[in-house]
PLY file of the C-alpha trace (Angstrom):
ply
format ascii 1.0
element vertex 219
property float x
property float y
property float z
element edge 218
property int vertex1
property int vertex2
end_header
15.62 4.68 -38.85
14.51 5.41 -35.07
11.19 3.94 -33.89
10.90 7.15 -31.69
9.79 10.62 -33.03
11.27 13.27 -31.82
13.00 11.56 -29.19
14.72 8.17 -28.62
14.06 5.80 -25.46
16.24 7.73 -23.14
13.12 10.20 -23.15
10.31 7.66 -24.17
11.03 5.31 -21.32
9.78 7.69 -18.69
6.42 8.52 -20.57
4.15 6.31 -18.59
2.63 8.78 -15.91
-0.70 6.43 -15.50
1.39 4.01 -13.53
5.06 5.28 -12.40
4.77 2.10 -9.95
4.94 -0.10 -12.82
7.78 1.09 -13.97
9.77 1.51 -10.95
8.84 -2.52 -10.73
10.05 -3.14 -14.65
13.24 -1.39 -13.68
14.00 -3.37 -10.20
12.40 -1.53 -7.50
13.00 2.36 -6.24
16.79 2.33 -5.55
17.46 1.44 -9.54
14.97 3.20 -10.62
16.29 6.57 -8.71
20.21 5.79 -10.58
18.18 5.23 -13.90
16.81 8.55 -13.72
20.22 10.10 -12.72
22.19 8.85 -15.05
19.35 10.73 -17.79
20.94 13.89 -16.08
24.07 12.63 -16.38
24.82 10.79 -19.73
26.86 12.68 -22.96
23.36 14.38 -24.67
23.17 13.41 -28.33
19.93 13.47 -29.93
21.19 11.88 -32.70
21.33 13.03 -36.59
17.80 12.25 -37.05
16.60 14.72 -34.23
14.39 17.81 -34.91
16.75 21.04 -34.76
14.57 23.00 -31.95
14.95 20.37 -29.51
17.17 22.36 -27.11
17.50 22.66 -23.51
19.83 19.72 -22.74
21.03 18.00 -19.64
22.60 14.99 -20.47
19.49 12.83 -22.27
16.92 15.37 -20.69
15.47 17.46 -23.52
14.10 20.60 -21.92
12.66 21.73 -25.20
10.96 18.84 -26.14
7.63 18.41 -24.13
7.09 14.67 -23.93
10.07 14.94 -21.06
8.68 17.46 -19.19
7.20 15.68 -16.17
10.67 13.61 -15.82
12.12 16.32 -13.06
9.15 15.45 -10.84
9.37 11.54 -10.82
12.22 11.35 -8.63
9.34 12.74 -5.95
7.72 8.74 -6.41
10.44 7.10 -4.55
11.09 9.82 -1.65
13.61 12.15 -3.29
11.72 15.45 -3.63
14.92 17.46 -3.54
16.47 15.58 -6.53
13.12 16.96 -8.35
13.83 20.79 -6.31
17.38 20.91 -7.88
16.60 19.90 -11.23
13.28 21.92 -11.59
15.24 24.99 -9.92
17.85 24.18 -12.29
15.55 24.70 -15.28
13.68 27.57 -14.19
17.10 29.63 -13.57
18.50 28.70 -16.61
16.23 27.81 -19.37
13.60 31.20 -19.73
14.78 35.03 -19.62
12.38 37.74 -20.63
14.14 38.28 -23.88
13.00 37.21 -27.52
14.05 34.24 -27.21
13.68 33.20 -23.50
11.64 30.31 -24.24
13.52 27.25 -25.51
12.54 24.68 -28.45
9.35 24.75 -29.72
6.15 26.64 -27.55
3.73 23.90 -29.02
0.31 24.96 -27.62
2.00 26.72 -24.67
3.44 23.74 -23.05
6.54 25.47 -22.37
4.91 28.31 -20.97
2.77 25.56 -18.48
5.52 24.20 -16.87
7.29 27.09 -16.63
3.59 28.61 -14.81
2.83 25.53 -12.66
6.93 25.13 -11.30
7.54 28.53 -10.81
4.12 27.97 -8.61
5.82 24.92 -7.01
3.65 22.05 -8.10
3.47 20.48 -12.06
0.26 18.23 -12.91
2.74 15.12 -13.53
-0.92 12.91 -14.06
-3.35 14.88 -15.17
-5.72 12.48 -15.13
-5.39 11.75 -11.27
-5.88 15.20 -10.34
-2.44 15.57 -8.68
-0.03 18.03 -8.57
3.23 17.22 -7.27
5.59 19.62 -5.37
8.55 20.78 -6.59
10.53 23.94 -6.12
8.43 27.18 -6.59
10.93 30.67 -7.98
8.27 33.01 -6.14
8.01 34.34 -2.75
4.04 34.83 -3.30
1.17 34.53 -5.44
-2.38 35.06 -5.30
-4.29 32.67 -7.85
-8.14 33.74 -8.17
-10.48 30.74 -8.32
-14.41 30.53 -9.34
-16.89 31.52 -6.82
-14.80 34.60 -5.85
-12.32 32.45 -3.86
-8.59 32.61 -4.32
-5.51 30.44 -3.07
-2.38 32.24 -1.61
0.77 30.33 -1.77
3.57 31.24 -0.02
7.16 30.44 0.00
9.04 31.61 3.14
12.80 32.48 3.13
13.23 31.16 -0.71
15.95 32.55 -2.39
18.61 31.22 -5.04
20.05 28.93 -2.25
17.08 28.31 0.12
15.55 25.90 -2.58
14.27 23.27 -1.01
10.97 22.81 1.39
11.40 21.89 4.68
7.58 21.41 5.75
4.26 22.89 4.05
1.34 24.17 6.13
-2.18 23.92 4.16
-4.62 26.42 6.29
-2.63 26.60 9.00
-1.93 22.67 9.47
0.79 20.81 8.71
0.92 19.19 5.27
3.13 15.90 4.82
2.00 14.54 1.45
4.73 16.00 -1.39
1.59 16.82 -3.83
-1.70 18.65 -3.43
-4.72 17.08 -5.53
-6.51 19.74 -8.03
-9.77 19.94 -5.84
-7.62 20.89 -2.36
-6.64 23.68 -5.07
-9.86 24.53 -5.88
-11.22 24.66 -2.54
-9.08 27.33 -2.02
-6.94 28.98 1.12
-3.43 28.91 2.17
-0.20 27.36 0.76
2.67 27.84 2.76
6.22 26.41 1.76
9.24 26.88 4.29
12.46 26.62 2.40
15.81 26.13 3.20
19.50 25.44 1.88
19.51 21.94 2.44
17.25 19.01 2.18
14.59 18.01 4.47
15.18 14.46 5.95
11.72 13.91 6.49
9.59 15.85 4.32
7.92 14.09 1.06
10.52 10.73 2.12
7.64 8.46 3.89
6.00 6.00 1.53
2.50 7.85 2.91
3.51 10.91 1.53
4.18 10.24 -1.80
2.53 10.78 -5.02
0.36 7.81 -6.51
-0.34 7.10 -9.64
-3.76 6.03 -8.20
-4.72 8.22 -5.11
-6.60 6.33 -2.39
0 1
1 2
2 3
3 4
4 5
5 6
6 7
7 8
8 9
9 10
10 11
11 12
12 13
13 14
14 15
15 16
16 17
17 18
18 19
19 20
20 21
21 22
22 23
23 24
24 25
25 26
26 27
27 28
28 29
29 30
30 31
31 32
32 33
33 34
34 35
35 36
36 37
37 38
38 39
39 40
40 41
41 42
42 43
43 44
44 45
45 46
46 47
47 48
48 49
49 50
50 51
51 52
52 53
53 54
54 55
55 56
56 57
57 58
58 59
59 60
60 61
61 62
62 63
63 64
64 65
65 66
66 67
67 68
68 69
69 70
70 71
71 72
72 73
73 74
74 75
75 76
76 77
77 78
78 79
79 80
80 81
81 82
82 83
83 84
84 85
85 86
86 87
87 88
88 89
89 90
90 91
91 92
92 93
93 94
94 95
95 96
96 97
97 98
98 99
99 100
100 101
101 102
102 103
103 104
104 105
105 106
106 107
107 108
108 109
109 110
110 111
111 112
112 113
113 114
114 115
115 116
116 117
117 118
118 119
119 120
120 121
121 122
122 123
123 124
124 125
125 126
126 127
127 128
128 129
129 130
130 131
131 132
132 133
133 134
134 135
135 136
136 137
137 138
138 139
139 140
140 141
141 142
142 143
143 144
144 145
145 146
146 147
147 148
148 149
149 150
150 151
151 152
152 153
153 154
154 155
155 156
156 157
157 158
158 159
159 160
160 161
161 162
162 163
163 164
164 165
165 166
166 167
167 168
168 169
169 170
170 171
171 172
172 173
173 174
174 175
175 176
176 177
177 178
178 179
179 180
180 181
181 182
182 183
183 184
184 185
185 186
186 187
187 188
188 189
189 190
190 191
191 192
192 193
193 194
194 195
195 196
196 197
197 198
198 199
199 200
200 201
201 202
202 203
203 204
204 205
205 206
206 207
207 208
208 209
209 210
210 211
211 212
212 213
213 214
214 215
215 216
216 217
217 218
């Protein structure tokens, strides 16, 4: 009998967003760490006979439907490879929820599925929620208008995104240039102006510099 519940280690090894540098150390620094987490995407998916039946959504060993995965996509964004986490979280929004019946795969529980579909259509998914950050990914929208206490409100914006244009070239916060590939939950709050410029390719620069990374303990 598995040790794992609903899940097995392909899934259960990623499940330590309080410190994603430890782990990138336990599995021999960035570059290994990066082929690990392809080869999730990449491997036959078999859940194995013991699995429950609703966990659905597969690619490869990713489980879609099965919600202790569901940061995974935005990981890749730790070692400077935020358009690995674009393509994959694009990948998921196109393909995994429709408006019908049954758009939502596996099992809602407590409106998790709903979240992440909310937050990445948005552009950003609370990978730590207890650091207050929110990393970047790839939003589906052109625009939308979130209304914050105090009567203030946040406008993100994603210029030129399409189907193809899925990745973000540079994000202005205000009207000045943002380089950090996540936005903490009070720079939310405050308020303002989120602007994402996408394109068809990836940025070279954008969310690649160690000082623009996400941190499993922000400074």
């Amino acid at each position: 009998k598995s040790d794992f519940t609903e899940g097995n280690a392909w899934q259960y090894t990623w499940l330590v967003p309080q410190d994603v540098e430890g782990l990138i150390g336990l599995l021999g620094g960035e570059k290994r760490f990066s082929q690990k987490l392809d080869s999730l995407f990449t491997v036959k998916g078999d859940m194995g006979a013991e699995a429950s039946p609703d966990i659905s959504g597969l690619i490869g060993m990713y489980a879609h439907g099965n919600e202790p995965g569901h940061h995974i996509t935005y990981l890749y964004s730790y070692v400077g490879q935020p358009w690995k986490t674009a393509e994959k979280v694009r990948f998921i929004t196109e393909n995994f929820y429709t408006t019908k019946p049954d758009g939502i795969i596996g099992n809602e529980d407590v409106g998790q599925m709903s979240a992440w579909h909310v937050f990445s259509t948005l552009g950003f998914y609370p990978l730590n929620p207890a650091n207050g950050a929110y990393v970047f990914g790839s939003p589906s929208v052109k625009q939308a208008i979130l209304t914050l206490a105090g009567g203030k409100t946040l406008t993100i914006t994603a210029l030129n995104n399409s189907a193809a244009n899925k990745y973000i070239q540079r994000i202005t916060r205000n009207g000045q240039l943002y380089a950090k590939s996540y936005i903490t939950h009070q720079d939310l709050l405050r308020g303002g102006s989120l602007v994402l410029e996408m394109g068809p390719r990836p940025s070279a620069t954008w969310g690649v510099a160690p000082a623009s990374r996400p941190r499993s303990v922000l400074q």
